[in-house]
N, C-alpha and C positions, 0 to 999 in steps of 0.2 A: 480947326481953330488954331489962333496964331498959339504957340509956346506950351502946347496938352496932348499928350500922348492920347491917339485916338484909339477907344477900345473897340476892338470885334467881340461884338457881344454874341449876336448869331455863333461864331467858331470855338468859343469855349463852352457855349451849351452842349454840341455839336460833340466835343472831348469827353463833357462828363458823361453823356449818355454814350459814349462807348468803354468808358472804362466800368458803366454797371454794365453792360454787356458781360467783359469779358470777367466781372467779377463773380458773376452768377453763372456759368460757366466752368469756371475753375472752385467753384463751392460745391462739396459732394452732397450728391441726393440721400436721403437720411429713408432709409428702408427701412416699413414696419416689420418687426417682428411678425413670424408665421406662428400657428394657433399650436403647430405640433410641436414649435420651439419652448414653449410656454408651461407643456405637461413636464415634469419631473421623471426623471432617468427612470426609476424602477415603473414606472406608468404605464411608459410608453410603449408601443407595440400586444398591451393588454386589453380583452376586451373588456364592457362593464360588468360583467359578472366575476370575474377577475379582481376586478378594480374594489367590487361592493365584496367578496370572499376577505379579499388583503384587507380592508376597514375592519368588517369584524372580528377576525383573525387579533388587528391589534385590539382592537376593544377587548376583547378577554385579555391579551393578555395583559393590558392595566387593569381590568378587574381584579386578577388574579395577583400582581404585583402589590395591589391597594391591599387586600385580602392578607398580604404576608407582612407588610408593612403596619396593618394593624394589631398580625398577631403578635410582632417586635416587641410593639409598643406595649402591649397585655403583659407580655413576660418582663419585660424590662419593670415596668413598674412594679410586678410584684419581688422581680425581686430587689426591689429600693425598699420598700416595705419588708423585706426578710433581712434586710442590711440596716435596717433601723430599727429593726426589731430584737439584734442581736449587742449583746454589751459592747463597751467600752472595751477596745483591744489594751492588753495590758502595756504600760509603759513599756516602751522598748528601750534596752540596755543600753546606755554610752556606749559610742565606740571606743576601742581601746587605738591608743596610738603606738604602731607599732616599736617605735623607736625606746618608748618608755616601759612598755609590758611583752615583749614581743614574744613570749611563748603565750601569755592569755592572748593577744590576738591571734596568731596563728592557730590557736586551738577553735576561736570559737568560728576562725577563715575554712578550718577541716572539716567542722560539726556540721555548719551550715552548707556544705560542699555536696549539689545533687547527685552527680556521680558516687558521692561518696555514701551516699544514704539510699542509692539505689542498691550499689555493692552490699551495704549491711542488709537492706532485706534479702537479698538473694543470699544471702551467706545466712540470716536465720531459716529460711525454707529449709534450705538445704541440713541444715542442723538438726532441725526438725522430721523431718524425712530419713535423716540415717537414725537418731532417736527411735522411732518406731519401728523401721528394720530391727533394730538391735533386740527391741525389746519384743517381736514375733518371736526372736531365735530364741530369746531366755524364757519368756512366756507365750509359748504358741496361742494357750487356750486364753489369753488375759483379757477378749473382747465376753467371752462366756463367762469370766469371774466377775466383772463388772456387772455384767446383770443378773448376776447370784442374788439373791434376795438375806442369805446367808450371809455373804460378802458386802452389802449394804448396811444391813444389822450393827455386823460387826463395826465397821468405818465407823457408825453414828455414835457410837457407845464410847467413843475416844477422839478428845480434841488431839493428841499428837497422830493417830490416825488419819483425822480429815488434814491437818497439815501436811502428810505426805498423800495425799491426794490429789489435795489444791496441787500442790508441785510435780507433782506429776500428769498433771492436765497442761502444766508448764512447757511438759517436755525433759523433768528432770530424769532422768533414766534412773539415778541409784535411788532416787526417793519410789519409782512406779516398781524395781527391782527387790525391794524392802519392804513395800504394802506386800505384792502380792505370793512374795515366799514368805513371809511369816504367816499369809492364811493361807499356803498353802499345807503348812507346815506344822499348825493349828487342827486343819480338819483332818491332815494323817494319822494325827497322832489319836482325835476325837472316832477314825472309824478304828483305829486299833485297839483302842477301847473296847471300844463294842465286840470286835472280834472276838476279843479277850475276854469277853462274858457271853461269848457265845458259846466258845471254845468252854468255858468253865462249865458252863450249864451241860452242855455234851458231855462233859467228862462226867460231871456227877451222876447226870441218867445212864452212863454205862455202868460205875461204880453199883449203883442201884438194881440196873438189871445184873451183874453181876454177883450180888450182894443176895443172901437169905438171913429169913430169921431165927436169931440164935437162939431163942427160946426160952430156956430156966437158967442158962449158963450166968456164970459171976461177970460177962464180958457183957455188961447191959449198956446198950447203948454205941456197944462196935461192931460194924456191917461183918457176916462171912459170907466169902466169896465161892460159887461152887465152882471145882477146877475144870470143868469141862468148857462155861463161859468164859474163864480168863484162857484156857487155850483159844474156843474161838475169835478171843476178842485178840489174841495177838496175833494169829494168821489174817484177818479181815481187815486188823486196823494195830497195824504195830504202833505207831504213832502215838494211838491213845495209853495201849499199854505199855509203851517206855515212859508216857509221862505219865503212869501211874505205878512205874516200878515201885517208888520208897512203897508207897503205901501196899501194897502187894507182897513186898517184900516183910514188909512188917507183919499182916495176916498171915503169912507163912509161917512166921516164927510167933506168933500167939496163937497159933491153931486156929487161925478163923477160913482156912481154904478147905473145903471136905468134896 
């Protein structure tokens, strides 16, 4: 045709069907995934008895994790319920500002200082501990006074007694020091007593066996002694016959010795 570009229709079909060619061609083939790709790392290479042990394996242990997470929850609530059940904490104290009060802050910075309240208990143990040392050495037998039934007695029958008791369950040493030498010092003096009327009573049954009766004489009512018992009583038991010298000495001189 006069004055129209004449088109080759056949030669550009001709082009496109070689540029799908070479475009498929230069398109990478898309490879399925393999089956052994697809099992997860710890799986793989295990058989299924393996595979079904490791399932149940974790099965317990979420049983068991569920198990401690519900007993959490049991404690946790009760103790919400022990936290509501207890009062109202008391107001707590203004802080003091140092600038203003600065020894009441520092004091109450020391008070509350754990360190520092750790150190105080171990400094009362130990205060406590040498306390009873001390008080072994002065009172060895003082766990046996305590459970004197005597030494309970007496405690009960005096409020300044039970007061150096209480203090001394303290740890106060001169108060535990002062109950139990004054009862110690109590029942010396209560068996000397006794000694002392023991002792009396012995003397006068010697006196006695010592001692005849005087019969019509005007001395009615004074023992004589025959001299042969006052000697043996003084070789056998000089003791009693020095402390019966006055009176020996006295039947000497009113004729009561024959």
């Amino acid at each position: 045709m006069t004055g129209e570009t004449e088109v080759d229709v056949e030669g550009e079909i001709g082009e496109l069907e070689t540029v799908e060619e070479q475009l498929e061609q230069q398109t990478p083939e898309v490879k399925k995934p393999h089956v052994a790709d697809l099992i997860p790392e710890k799986y793989r290479g295990k058989s299924v008895e393996d595979i079904v042990k490791m399932h149940q394996d974790t099965e317990r242990s979420l049983s068991r994790q569920g198990q401690e997470l519900g007993e959490i929850r049991r404690l946790a609530d009760e103790l919400l319920k022990l936290q509501l059940q207890k009062p109202k904490d008391e107001e707590k104290l203004p802080e003091v500002d140092f600038f203003e009060n600065p020894r009441e802050a520092v004091r109450r910075e020391v008070e509350s200082n754990p360190a520092l309240l750790e150190a105080q208990r171990i400094a009362n143990q130990t205060r406590q501990a040498q306390t009873v040392q001390l008080l072994k050495q002065m009172h060895p037998d003082y766990q046996q006074i305590i459970q004197d039934q005597q030494f309970q007695e007496w405690v009960g029958k005096s409020k300044v007694r039970q007061h150096l008791l209480k203090a001394a369950d303290s740890y106060d040493l001169d108060a535990a020091n002062e109950l139990f030498s004054t009862f110690k010092e109590l029942k010396a003096v209560r068996a000397q007593k006794q000694d002392d009327g023991m002792e009396a009573q012995a003397r006068e049954k010697s006196l006695q066996a010592a001692s005849v009766d005087s019969g019509g004489s005007g001395e009615r009512g004074k023992k004589v002694y025959r001299r042969a018992d006052l000697i043996q009583l003084q070789i056998k038991n000089p003791a009693k016959f020095a402390a019966l010298s006055d009176e020996i000495t006295k039947a000497y001189a009113e004729g009561r010795v024959r």
